[in-house]
BAFI-3210 file (N, C-alpha, C; in Angstrom, 3 decimals, decimal comma, padded with zeros to 6 digits):
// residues 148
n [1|2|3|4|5|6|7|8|9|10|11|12|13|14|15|16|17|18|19|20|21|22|23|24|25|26|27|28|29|30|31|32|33|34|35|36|37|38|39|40|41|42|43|44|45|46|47|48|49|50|51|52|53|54|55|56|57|58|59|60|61|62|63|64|65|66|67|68|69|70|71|72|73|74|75|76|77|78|79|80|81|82|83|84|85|86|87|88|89|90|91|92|93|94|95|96|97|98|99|100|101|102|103|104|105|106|107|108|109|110|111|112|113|114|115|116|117|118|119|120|121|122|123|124|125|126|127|128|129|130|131|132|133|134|135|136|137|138|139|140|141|142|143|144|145|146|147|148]
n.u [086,330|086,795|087,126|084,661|083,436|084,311|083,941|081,218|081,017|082,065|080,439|077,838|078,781|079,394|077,173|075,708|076,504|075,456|073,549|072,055|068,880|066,760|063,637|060,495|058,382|054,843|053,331|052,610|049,772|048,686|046,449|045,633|046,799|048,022|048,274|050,398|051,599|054,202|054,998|054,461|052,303|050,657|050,561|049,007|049,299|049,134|050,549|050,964|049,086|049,054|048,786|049,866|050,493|051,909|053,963|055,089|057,079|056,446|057,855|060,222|061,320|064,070|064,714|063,961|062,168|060,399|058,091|056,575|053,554|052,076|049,684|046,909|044,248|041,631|042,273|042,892|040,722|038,996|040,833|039,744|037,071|036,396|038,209|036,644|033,932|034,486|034,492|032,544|031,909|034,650|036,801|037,875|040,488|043,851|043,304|044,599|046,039|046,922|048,804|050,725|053,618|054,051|052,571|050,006|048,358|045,749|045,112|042,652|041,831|039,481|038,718|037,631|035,160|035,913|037,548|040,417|042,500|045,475|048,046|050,248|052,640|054,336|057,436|058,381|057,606|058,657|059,948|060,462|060,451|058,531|056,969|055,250|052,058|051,459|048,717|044,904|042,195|039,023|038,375|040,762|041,453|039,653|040,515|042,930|042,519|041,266|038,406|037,130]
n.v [003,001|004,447|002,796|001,776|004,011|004,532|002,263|002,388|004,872|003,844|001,824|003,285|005,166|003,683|001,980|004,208|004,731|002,607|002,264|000,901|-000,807|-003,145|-003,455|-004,626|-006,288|-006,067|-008,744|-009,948|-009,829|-012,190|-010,505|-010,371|-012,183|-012,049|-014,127|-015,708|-017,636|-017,686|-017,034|-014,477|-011,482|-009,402|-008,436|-008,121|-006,835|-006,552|-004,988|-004,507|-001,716|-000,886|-001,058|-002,805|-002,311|-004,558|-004,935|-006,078|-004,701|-003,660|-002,528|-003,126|-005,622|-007,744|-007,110|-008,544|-006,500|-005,142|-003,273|-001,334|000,246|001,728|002,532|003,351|001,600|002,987|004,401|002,018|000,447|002,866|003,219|000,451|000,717|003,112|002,161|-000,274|001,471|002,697|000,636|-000,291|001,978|003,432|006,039|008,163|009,267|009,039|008,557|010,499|010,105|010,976|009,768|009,589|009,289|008,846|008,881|007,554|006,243|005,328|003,290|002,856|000,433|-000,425|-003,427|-005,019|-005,529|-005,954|-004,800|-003,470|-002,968|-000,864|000,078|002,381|003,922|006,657|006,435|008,244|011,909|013,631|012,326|010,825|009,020|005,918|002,974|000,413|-001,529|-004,880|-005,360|-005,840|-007,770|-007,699|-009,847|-010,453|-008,110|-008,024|-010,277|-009,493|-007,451|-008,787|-010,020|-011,720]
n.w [-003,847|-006,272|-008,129|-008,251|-008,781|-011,383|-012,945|-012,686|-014,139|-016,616|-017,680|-018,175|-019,979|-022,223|-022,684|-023,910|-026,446|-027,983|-030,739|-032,151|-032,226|-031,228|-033,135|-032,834|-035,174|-037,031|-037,596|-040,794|-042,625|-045,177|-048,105|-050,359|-053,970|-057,166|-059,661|-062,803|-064,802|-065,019|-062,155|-059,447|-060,097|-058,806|-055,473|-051,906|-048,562|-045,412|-042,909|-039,858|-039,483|-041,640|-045,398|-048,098|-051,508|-053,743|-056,765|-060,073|-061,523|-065,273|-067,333|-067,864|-069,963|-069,672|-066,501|-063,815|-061,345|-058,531|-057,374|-054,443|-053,027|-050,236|-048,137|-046,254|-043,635|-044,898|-046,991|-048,941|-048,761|-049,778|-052,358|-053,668|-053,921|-055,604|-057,960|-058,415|-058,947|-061,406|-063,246|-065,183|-066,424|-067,820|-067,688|-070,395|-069,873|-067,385|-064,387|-061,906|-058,293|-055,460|-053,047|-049,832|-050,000|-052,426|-056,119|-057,278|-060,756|-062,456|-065,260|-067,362|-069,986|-072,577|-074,561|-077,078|-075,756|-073,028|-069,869|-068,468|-065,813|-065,696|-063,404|-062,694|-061,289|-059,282|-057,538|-055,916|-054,902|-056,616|-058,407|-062,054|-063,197|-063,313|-062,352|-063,879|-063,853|-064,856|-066,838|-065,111|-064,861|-063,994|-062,102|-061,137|-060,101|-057,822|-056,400|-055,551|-054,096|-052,165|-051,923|-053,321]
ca.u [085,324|087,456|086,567|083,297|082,796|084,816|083,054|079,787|081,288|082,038|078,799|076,799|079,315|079,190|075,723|075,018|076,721|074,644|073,262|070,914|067,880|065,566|061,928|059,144|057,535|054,103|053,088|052,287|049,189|047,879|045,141|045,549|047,922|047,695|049,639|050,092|052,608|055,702|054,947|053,394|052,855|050,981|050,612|048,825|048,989|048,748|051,263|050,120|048,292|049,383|048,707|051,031|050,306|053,536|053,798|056,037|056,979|056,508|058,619|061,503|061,598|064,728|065,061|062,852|061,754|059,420|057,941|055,060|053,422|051,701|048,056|046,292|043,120|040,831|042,740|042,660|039,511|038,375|040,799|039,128|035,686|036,829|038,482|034,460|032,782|034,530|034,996|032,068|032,036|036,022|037,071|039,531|041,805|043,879|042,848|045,908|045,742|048,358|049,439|051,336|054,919|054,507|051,882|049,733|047,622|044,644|044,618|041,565|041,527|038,905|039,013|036,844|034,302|036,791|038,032|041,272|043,143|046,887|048,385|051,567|053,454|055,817|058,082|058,923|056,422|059,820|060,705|060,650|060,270|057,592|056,740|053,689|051,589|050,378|046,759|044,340|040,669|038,211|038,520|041,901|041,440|038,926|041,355|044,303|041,910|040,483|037,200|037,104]
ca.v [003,954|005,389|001,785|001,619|005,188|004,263|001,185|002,892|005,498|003,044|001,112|004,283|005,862|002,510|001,619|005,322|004,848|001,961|003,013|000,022|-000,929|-004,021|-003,326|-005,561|-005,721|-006,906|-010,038|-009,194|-010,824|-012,150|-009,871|-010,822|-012,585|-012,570|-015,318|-016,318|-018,818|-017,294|-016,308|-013,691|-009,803|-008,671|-008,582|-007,028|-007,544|-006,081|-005,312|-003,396|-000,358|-000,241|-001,877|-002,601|-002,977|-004,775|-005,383|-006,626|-003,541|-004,678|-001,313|-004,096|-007,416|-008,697|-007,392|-008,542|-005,547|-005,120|-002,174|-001,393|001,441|001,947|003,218|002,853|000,761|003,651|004,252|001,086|000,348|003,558|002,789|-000,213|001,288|003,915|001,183|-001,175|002,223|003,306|-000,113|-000,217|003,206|003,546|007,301|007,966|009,862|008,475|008,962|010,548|009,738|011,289|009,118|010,004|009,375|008,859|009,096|006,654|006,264|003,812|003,770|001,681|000,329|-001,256|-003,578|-006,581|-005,343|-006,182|-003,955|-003,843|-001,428|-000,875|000,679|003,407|004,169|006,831|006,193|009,525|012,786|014,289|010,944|011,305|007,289|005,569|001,656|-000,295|-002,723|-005,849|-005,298|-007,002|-008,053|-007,390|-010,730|-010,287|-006,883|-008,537|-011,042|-008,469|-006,531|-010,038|-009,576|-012,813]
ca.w [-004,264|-007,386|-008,631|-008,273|-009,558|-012,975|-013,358|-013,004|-015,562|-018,180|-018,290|-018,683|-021,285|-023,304|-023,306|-024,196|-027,309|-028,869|-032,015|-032,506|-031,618|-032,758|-033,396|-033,057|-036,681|-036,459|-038,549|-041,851|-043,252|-046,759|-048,654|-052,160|-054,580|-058,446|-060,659|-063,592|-064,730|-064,919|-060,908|-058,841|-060,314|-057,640|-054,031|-051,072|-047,412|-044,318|-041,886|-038,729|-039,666|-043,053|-046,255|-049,128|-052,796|-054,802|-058,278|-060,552|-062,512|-066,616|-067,829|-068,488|-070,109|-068,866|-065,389|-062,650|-060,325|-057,802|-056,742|-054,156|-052,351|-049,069|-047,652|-044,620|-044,500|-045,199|-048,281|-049,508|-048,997|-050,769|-053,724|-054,050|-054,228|-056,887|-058,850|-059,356|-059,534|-062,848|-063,879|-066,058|-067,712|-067,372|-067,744|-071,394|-069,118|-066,069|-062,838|-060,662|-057,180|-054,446|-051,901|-048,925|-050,346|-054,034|-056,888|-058,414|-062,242|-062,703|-066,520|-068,041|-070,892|-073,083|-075,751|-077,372|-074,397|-071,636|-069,610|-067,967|-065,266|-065,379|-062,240|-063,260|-059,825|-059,362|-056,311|-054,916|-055,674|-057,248|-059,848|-063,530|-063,729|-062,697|-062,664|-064,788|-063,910|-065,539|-067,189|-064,526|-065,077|-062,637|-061,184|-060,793|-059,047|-056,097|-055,802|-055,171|-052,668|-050,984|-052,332|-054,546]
c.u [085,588|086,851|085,647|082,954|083,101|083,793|081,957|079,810|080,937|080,616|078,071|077,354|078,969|077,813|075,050|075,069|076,026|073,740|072,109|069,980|066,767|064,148|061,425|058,193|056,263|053,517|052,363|050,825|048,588|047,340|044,672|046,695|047,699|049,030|049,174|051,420|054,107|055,742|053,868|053,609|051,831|050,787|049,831|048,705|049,043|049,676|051,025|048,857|048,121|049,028|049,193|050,824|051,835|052,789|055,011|056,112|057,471|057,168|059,690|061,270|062,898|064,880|063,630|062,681|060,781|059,180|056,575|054,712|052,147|050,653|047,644|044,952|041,594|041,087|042,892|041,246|038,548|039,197|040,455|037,687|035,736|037,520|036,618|033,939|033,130|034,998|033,656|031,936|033,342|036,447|038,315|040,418|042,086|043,277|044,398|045,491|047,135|048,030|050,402|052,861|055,176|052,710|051,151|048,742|047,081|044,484|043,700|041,672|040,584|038,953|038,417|035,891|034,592|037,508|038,951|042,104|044,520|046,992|049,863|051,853|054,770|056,359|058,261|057,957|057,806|060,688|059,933|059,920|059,563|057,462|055,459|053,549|051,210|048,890|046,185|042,984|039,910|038,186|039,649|042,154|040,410|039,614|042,725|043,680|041,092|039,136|036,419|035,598]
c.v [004,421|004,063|001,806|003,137|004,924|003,366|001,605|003,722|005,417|002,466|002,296|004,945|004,958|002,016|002,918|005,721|003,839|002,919|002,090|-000,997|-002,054|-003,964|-004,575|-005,271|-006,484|-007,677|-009,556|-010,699|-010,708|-011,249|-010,923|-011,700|-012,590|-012,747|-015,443|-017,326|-018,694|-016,573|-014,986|-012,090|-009,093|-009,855|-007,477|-007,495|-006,315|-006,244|-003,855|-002,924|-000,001|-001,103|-001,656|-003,268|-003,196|-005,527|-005,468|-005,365|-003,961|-003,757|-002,093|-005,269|-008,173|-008,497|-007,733|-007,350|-005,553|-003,808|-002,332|000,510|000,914|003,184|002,591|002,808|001,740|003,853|003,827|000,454|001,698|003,406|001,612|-000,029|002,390|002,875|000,639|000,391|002,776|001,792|-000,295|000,781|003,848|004,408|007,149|008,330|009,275|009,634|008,822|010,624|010,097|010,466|009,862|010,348|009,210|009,169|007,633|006,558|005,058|004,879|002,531|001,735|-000,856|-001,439|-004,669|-006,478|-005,701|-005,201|-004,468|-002,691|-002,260|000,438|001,482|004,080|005,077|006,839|007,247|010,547|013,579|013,737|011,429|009,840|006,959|003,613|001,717|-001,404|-003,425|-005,548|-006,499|-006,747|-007,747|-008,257|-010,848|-009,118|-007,236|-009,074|-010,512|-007,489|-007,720|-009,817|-010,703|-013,043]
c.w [-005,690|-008,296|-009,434|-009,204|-011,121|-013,682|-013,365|-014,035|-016,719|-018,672|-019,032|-019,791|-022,465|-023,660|-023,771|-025,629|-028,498|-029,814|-032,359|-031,968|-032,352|-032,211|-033,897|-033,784|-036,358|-037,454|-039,580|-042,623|-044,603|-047,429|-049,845|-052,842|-055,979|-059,100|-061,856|-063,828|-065,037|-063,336|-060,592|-059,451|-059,626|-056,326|-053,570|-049,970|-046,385|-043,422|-040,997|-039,027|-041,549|-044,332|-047,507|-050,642|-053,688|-055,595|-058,842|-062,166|-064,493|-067,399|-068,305|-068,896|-069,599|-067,443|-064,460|-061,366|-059,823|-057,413|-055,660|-053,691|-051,028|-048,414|-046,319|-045,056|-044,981|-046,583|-049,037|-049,861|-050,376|-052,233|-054,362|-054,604|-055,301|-057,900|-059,399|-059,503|-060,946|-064,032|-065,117|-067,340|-067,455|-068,545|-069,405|-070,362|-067,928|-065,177|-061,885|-059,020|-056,140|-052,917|-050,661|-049,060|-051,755|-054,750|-057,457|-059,816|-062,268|-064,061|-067,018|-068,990|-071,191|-074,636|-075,798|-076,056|-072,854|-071,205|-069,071|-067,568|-065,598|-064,741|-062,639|-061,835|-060,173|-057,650|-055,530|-056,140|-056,819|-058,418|-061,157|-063,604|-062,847|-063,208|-063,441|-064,874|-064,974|-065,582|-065,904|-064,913|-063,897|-061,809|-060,808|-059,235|-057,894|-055,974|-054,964|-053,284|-051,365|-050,860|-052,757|-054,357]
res [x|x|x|x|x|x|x|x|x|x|x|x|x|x|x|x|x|x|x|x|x|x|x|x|x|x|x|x|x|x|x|x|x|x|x|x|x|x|x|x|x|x|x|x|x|x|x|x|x|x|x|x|x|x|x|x|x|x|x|x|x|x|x|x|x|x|x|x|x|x|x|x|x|x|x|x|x|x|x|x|x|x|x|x|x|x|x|x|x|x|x|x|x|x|x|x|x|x|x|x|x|x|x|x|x|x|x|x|x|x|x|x|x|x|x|x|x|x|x|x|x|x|x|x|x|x|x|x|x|x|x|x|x|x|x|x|x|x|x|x|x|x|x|x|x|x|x|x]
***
């Protein structure tokens, strides 16, 4: 009996102490991709619920960094639809935009009658430093949102 009681002990003491646990992530799919020939500077896809814009932050010439941030598909969708609606008469001043865990800046610029957003990310609402996108074109930016 003293056995059996120990041995029932131990199991339950020892499996009580596991600490880790593996989660079932759920398949992350495509949206967008924009290249050019030195590789990819952005990205957007879809995993679960959530959807994830990465970019290839251009604040450095020699290091390669990545940064992204994260919206849910209402959010995406509407910063897509605020992106084309100011893409023709595109505001001097950025447009700040609060996110859930960080900050982001759609700054337009035009030049030679082309316009072109760059995306300025700061990582945490409390950072000093912030990433900067690659200028994209408007065909660039449906392609990023899966629009093409």
């Amino acid at each position: 009996m003293k056995l059996i009681f120990t041995s029932l002990f131990l199991m339950i003491t020892l499996s009580s102490f596991s600490q880790l646990k593996v989660v079932d992530m759920p398949e992350e799919e495509n949206i967008g991709k924009v290249k050019n020939m030195f590789g990819t500077f952005f990205e957007s896809y879809r995993q679960g619920e959530f959807f994830t814009i990465m970019y290839k932050d251009m604040n450095y010439d020699q290091i390669v960094e990545y940064k992204s941030f994260h919206m849910n598909e209402k959010s995406f969708n509407e910063l897509y639809e605020l992106i084309m609606n100011k893409w023709e008469n595109p505001p001097s001043d950025s447009i700040m935009i609060e996110l859930k865990e960080s900050f982001i800046w759609l700054d337009f610029k035009r030049a030679l009658g082309i316009t072109n957003l760059i995306i300025r990310h700061a990582p945490s609402k409390n950072a000093n430093i912030y990433g900067r996108s690659a200028a994209l074109t408007e065909k660039k930016v449906k392609k990023l949102f899966g629009k093409k």
